[in-house]
C-alpha positions as CSV (number, residue, x, y, z in Angstrom):
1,X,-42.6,-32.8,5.6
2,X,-44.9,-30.1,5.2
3,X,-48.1,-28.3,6.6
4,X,-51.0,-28.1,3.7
5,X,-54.2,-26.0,4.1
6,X,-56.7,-27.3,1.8
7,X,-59.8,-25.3,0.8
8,X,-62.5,-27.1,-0.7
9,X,-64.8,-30.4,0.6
10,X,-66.7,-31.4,-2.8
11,X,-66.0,-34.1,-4.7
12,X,-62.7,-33.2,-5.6
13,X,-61.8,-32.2,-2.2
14,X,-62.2,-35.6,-1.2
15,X,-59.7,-37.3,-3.4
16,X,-56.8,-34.6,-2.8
17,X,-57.6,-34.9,1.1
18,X,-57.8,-39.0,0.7
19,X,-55.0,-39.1,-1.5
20,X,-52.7,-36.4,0.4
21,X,-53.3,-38.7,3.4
22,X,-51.8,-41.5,1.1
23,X,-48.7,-39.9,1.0
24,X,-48.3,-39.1,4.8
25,X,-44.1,-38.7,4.2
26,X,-44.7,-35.7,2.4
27,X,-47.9,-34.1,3.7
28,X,-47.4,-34.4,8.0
29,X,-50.5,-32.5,8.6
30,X,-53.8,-31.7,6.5
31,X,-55.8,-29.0,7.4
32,X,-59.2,-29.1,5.3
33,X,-61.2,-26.2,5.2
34,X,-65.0,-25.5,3.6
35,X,-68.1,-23.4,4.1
36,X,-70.0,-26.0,5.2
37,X,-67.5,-28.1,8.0
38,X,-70.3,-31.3,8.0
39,X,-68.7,-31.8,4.6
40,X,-65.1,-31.8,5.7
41,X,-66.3,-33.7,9.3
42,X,-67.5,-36.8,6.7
43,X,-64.2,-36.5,4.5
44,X,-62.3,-36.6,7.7
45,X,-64.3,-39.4,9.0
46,X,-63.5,-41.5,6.0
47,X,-59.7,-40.9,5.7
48,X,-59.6,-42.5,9.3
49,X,-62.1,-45.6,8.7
50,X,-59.4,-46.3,5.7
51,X,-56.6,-46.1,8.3
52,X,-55.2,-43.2,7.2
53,X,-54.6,-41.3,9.9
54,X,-56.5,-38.2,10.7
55,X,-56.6,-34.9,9.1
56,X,-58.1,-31.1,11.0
57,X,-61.0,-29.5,9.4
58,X,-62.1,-25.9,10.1
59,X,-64.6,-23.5,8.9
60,X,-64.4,-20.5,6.6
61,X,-66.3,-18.4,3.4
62,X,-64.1,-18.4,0.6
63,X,-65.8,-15.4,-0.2
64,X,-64.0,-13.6,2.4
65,X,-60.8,-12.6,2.2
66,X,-60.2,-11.3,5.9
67,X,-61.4,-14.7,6.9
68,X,-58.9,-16.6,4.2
69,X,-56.1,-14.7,6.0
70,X,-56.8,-15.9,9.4
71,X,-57.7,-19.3,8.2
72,X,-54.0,-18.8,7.1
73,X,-52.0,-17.3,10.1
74,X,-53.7,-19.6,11.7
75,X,-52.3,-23.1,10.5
76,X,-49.2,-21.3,8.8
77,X,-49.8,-23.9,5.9
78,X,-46.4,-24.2,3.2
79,X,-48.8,-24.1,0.5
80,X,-52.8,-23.8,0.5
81,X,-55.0,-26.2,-2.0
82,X,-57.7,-24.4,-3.9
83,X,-60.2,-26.5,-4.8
84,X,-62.9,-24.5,-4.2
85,X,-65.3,-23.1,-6.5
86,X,-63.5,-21.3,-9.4
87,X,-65.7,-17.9,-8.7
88,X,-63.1,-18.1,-5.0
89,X,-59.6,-18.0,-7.1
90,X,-59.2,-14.5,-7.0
91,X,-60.3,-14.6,-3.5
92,X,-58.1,-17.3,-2.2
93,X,-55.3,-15.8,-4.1
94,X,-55.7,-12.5,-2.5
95,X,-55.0,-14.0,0.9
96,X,-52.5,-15.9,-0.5
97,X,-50.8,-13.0,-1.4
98,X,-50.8,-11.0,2.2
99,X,-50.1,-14.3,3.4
100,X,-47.0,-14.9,1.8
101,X,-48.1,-18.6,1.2
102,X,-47.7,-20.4,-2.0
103,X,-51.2,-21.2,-3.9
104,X,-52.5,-23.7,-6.1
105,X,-55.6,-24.2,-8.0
106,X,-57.2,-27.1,-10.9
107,X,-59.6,-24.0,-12.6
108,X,-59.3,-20.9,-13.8
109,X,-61.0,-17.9,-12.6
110,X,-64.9,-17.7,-13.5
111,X,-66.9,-14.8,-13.3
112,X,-69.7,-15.5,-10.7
113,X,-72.4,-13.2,-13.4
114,X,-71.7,-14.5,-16.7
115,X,-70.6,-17.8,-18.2
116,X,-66.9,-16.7,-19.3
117,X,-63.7,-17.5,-18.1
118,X,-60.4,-16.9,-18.9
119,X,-56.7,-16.5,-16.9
120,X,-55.8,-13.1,-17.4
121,X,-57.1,-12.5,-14.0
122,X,-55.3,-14.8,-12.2
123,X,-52.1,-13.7,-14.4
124,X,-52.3,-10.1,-13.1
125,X,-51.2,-11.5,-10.2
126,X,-47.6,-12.6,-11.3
127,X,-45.9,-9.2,-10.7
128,X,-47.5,-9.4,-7.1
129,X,-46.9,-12.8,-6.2
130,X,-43.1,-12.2,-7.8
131,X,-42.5,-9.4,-5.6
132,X,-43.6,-11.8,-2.8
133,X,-41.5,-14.2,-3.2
134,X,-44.2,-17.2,-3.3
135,X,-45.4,-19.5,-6.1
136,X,-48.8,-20.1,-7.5
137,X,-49.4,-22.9,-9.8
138,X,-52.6,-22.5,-12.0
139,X,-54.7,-25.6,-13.6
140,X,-53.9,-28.5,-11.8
141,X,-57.0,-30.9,-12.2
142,X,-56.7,-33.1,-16.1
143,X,-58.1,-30.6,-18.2
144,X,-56.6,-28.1,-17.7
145,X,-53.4,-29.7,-16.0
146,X,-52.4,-33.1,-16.8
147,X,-53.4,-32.2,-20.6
148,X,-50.7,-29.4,-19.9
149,X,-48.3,-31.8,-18.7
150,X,-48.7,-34.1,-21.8
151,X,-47.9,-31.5,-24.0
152,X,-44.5,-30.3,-22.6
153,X,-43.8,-33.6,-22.1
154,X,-44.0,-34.4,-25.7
155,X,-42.8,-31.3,-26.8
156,X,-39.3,-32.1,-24.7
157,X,-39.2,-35.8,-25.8
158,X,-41.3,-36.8,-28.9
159,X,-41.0,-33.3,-31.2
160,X,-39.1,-30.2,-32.0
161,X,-42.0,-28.5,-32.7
162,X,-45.9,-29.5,-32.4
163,X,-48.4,-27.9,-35.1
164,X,-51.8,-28.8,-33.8
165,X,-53.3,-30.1,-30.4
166,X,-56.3,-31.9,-30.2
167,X,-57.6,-32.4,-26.5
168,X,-59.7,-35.3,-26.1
169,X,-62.3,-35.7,-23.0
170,X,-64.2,-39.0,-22.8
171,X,-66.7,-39.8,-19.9
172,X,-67.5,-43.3,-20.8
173,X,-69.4,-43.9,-17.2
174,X,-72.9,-44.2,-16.5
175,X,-74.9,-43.3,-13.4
176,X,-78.4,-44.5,-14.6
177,X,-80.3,-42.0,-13.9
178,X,-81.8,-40.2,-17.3
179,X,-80.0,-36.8,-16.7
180,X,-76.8,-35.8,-14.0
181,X,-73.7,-33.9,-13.8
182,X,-70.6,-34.7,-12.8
183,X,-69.1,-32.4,-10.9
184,X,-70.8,-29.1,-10.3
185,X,-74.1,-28.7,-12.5
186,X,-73.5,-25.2,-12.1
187,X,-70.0,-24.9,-13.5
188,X,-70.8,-28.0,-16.5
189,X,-73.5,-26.5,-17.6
190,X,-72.1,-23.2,-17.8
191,X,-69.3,-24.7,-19.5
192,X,-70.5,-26.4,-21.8
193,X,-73.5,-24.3,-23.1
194,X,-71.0,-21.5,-24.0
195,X,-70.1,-20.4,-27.6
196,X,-67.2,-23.0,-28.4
197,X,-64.0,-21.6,-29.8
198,X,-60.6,-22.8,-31.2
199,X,-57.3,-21.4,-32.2
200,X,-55.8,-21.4,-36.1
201,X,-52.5,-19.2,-36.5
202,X,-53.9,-19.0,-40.3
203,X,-57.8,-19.2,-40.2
204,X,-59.0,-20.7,-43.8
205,X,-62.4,-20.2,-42.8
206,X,-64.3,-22.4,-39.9
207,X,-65.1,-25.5,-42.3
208,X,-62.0,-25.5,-44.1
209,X,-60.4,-25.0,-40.1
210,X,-62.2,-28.3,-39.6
211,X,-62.7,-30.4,-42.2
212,X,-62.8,-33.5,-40.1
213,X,-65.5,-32.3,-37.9
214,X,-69.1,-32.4,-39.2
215,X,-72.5,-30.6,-37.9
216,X,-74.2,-31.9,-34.9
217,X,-77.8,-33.7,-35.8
218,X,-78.9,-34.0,-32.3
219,X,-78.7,-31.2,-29.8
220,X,-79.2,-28.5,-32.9
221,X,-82.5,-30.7,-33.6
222,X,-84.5,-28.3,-31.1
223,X,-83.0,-25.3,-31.9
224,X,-85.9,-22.2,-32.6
225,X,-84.6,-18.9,-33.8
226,X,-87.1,-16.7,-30.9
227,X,-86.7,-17.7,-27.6
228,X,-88.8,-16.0,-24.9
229,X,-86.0,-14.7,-23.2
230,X,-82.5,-13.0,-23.9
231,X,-80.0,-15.4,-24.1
232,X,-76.5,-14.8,-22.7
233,X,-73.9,-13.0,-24.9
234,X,-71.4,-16.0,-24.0
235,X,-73.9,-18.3,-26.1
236,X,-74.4,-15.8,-29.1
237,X,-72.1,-13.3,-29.7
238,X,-69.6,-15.1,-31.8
239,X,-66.4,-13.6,-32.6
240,X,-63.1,-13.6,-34.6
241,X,-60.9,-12.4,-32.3
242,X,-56.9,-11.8,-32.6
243,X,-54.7,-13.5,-29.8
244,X,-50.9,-14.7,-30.0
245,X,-50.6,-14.2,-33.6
246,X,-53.3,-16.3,-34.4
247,X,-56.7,-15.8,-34.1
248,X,-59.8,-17.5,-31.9
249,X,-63.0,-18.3,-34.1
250,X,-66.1,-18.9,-32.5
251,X,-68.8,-21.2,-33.1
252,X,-71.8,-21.9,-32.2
253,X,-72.5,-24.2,-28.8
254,X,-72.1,-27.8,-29.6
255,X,-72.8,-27.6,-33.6
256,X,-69.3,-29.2,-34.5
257,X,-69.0,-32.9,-33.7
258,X,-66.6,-35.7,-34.7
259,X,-66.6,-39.6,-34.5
260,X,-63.7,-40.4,-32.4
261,X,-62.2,-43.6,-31.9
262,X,-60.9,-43.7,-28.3
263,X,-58.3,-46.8,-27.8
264,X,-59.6,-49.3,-25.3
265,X,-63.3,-47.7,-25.0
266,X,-64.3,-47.3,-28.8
267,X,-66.0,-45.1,-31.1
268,X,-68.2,-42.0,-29.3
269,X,-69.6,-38.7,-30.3
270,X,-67.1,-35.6,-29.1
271,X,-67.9,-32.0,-29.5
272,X,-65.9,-29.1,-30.0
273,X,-66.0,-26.8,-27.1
274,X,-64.1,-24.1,-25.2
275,X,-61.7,-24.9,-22.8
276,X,-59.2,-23.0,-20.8
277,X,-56.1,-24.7,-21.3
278,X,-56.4,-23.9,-24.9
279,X,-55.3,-20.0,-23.6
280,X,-52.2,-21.0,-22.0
281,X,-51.2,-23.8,-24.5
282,X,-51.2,-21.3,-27.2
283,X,-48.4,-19.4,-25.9
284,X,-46.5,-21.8,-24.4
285,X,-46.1,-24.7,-27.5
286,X,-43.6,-24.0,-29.8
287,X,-44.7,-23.9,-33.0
288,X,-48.7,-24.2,-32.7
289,X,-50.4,-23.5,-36.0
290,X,-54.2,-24.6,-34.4
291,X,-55.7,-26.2,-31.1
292,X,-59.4,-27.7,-30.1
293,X,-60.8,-29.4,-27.9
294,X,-63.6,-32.1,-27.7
295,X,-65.4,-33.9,-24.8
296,X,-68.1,-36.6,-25.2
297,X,-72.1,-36.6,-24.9
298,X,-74.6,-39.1,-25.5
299,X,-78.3,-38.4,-27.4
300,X,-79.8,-38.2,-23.9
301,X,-77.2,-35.5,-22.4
302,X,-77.5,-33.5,-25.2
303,X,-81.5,-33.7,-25.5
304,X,-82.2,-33.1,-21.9
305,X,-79.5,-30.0,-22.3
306,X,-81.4,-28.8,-24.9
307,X,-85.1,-28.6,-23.4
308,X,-83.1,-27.1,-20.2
309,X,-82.0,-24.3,-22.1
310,X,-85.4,-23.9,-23.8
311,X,-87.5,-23.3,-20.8
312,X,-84.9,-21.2,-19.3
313,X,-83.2,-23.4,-16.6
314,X,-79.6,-22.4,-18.1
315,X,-79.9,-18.9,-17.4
316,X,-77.3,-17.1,-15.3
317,X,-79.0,-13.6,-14.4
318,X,-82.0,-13.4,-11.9
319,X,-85.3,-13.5,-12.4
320,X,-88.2,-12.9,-10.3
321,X,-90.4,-15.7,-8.9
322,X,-93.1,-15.1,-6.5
323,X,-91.8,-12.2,-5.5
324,X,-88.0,-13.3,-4.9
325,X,-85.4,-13.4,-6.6
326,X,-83.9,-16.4,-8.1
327,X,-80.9,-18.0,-10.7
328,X,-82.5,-20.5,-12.8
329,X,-79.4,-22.6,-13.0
330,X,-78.9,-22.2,-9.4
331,X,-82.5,-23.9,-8.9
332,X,-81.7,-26.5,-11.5
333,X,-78.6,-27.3,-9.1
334,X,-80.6,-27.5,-6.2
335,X,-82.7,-30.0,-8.2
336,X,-80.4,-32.5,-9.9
337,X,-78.0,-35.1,-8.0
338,X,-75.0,-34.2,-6.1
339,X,-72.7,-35.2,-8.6
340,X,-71.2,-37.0,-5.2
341,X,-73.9,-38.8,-4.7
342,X,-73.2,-40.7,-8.1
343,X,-69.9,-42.3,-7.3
344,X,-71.0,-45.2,-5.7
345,X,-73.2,-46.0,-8.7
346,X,-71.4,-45.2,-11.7
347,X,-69.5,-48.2,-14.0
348,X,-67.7,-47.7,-16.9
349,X,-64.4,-45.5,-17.5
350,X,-63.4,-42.1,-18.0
351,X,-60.7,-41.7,-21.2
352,X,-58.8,-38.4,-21.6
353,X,-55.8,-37.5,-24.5
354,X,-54.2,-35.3,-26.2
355,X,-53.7,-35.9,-30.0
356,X,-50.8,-34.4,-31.1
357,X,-49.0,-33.6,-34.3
358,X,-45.6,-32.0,-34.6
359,X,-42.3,-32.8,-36.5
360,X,-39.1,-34.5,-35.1
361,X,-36.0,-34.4,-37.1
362,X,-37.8,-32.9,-40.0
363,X,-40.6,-35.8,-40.1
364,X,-43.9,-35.2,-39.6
365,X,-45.1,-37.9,-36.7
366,X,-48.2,-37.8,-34.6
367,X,-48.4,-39.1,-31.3
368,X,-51.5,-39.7,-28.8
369,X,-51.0,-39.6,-24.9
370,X,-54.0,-40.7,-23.2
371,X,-54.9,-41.8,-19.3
372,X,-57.5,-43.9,-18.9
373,X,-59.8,-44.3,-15.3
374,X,-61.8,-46.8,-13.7
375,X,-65.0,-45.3,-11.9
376,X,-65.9,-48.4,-9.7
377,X,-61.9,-48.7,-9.1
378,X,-61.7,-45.2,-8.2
379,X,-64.7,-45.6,-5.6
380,X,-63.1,-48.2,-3.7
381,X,-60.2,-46.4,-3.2
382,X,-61.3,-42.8,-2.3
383,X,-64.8,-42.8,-2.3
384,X,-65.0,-41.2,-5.7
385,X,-66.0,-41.2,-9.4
386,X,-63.8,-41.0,-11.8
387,X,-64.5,-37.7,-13.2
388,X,-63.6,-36.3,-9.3
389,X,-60.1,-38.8,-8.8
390,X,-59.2,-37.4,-12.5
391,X,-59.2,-34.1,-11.2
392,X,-57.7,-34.4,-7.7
393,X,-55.3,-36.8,-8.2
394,X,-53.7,-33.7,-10.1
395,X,-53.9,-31.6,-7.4
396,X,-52.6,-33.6,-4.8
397,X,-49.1,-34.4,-7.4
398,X,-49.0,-30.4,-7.8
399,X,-49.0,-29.8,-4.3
400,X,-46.4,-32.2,-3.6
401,X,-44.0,-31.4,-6.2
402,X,-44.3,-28.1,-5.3
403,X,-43.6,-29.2,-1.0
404,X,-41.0,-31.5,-2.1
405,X,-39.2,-28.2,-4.0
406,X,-39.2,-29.9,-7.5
407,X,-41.4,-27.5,-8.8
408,X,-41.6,-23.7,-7.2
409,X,-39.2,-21.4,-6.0
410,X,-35.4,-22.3,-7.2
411,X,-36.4,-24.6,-9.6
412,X,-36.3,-24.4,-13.4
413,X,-39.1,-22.8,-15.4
414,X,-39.8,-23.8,-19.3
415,X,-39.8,-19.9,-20.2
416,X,-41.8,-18.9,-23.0
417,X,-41.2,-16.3,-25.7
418,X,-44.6,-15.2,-26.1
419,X,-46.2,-11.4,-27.4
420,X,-46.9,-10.6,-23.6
421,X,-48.6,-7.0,-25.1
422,X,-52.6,-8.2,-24.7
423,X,-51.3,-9.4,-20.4
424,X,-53.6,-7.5,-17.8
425,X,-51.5,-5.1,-15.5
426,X,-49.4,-6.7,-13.1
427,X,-48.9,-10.1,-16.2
428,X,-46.4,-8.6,-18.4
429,X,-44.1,-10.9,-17.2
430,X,-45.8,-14.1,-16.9
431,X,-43.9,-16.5,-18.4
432,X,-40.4,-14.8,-17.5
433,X,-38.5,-16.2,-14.5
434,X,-37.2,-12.9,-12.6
435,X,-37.3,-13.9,-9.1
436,X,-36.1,-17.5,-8.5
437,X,-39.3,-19.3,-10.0
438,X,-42.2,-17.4,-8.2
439,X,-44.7,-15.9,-9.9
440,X,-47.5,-17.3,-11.2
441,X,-47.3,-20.1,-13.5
442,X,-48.9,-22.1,-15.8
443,X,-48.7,-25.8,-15.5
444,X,-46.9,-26.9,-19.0
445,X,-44.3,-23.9,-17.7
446,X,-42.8,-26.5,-15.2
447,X,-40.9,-29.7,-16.1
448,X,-42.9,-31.9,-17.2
449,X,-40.7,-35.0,-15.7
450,X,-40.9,-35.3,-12.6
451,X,-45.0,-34.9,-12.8
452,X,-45.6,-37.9,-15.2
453,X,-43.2,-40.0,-13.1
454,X,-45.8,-38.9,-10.2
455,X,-49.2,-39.8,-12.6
456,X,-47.8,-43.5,-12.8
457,X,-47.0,-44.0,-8.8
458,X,-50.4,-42.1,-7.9
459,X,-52.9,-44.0,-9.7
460,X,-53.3,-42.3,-13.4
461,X,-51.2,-44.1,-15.4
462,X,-50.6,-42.7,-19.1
463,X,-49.6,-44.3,-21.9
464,X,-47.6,-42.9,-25.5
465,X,-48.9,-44.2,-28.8
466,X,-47.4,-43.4,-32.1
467,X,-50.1,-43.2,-34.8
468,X,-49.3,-45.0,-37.9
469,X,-50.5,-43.8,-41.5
470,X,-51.9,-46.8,-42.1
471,X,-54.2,-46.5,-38.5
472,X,-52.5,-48.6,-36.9
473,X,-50.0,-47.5,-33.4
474,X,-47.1,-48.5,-31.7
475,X,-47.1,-48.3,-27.8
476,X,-43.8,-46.0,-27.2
477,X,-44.6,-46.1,-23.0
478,X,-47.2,-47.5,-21.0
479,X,-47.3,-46.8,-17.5
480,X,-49.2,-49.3,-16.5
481,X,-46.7,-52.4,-17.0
């Protein structure tokens, strides 16, 4: 049994601390940490009202690394539980680091001044964290981190090789109010105004790339060429850029769509976007000739979006306001829901997949794993939405693979052959096993077994379809029977 320092009381913090507290023959003692210790006092509160036992909370700024350390010689936790905000990675890490204690996170590092993010990073720590002896597992939410899983997992069962990824992220839920995020409207928004991008090992051009998608009617609707401000680079400057013998293409923010017909939900509007599984993926899937990904928005998402970023409200840099200054999309936080606040009112179900196509045996074949969540289920059993359980139900299997010692240190890593060349100082080596497993390691890097076995006991059951020519499927697994 092991001692776990979590970091993190949002909405995801809630689930990993409610569902770590589930599996009490693994985790003996849960220390839950955030800035704000109310938070973690009313996550606390509920774990014992569901008879759950009880769990420690304590203070601390994630901001601060001398703080992190203490907070970590303090409990002497096995393994510490980022789910904090993604600016903290680097942060947490850090303190991981001089702590000797192994680290996991479900997002990559975002930089706290502009809307990008990327891994490389977090992979400059591998040489450190090798040297140290201690694992850190990166990703461990859906997306990124299940979606990881389901592609090693089909790469070691279903294909010898996969040619092309399509990541699939359905929120069919509604809150009913007319706009909300959710999980932070900070880090959504951010998300999902950026350029979007995919990845083509031999680019025919962004249409030909794409020939299924079409061109958005909706949020492009409202678009002006002048806008009485400077918009971020993120949003504009569009590039071709070369990565892993292939090459990323950007496009503009949500101007590609498709009509996607998502089994047991239906037909809904998805949007290619930038994600950051997409950067690990690339050089871990043998064979990958392209890889995009999609997530879903209704007419009202996408035209309140729209006016935001029109007046200003999605800006990242500070302006002055009566004589202070302020962060536009900071204010527009401060203004909308707390994407907690929406669990106990939101019905409907979250859907997310991977659509993949590969060969086996020399045959093409094309195979789509999908999970699919109840929000109202999900509520009763944690307190949570489904967009939150999706996420930390993740975390929670991460962290106790890693306690149980089937993933980590000593255990088997799916070793890549990747061009390491474009890796920050201190990555060249990410991806190679040189020290008994540690390092710092991408999720679809680990076998993929034992964590799918965990998404069926834990409450996210997936299921394997085989995609027919014809349209039709057969169901090759199904977790849920």
């Amino acid at each position: 049994m092991a001692v776990v320092l979590q970091i993190g009381a949002g909405g995801v913090g809630g689930v990993v601390a409610h569902k770590m507290a589930m599996n009490r023959g693994v985790f003996s003692r849960i220390i839950l940490a955030s800035r704000t210790l109310s938070k973690a006092q009313a996550i606390a509160e509920s774990i014992r009202l569901k008879g759950l036992g009880e769990i420690e909370v304590d203070c601390v700024d994630a901001d601060n690394i001398e703080l992190l350390v203490a907070l970590i010689n303090k409990y002497q936790p096995e393994l510490v539980v980022n789910v904090a905000l993604p600016y903290q990675d680097l942060t947490i890490m850090e303190a991981c680091l001089r702590t000797k204690t192994h680290y996991l996170d479900t997002a990559n590092y975002e930089h706290p001044n502009s809307a990008h993010f990327e891994y490389k990073e977090q992979w400059a720590y591998d040489e450190s964290f090798k040297k140290a002896g201690i694992f850190g597992l990166l990703g461990s939410g859906f997306d990124p981190g299940v979606t990881n899983v389901f592609c090693a997992y089909a790469l070691k069962h279903y294909f010898d090789e996969i040619e092309s990824i399509d990541i699939l992220d359905c929120n069919a839920g509604d809150h009913g109010y007319a706009f909300a995020t959710n999980f932070n409207p900070e880090i959504n928004l951010r998300e999902v105004s950026s350029k979007a991008r995919y990845w083509v090992r031999d680019s025919k051009g962004d249409l030909a790339d794409n020939a299924d998608l079409k061109e958005d009617t909706i949020y492009r609707k409202f678009e002006r060429e002048e806008k009485h401000f400077a918009l971020q680079a993120n949003t504009q400057d569009l590039k071709q850029e070369d990565y892993c013998k292939g090459q990323w293409r950007d496009i503009a923010p949500l101007s590609l769509m498709k009509e996607w017909n998502y089994p047991e939900v239906g037909i809904k509007n998805s949007y290619l976007l930038y994600h950051e599984e997409l950067e690990s993926l690339i050089r871990n899937i043998k064979g990958l000739q392209k890889i995009r990904f999609f997530m879903t928005f209704g007419e009202s998402y996408l035209t309140h979006m729209k006016c935001l970023e029109n007046v200003g409200l999605l800006r990242v840099d500070e302006v002055e306001h009566n004589g202070n200054k302020i962060i536009p999309i900071q204010v527009l936080k401060t203004l909308l829901p707390n994407p907690a606040s929406l669990a106990s009112r939101t019905e409907g179900k979250t859907h997310i997949g991977c659509y993949i196509k590969g060969r086996k045996n020399g045959k093409e074949r094309t195979l789509y794993i999908y999970n699919i969540c109840d929000h109202k289920e999900c509520y009763r059993e944690v307190n949570a939405q489904g967009v939150s359980y999706t996420t930390g139900v993740p975390a929670m299997i991460g962290a106790k693979l890693i306690v149980e010692g089937k993933w980590g240190i000593n255990q088997i890593k799916l070793t890549n052959n990747a061009d390491n060349s474009d890796m920050p100082k201190g990555g060249e080596n990410q991806g190679i096993d040189s020290n008994k497993g540690a390092g710092v390691w991408n999720m679809e890097q680990n076998d993929p077994d034992f964590f799918m076995q965990e998404l069926n006991l834990q409450g996210l059951p997936f299921v394997v379809l085989e995609m027919k020519p014809n349209g039709g499927y057969e169901i090759l697994e199904d977790g849920r029977k």
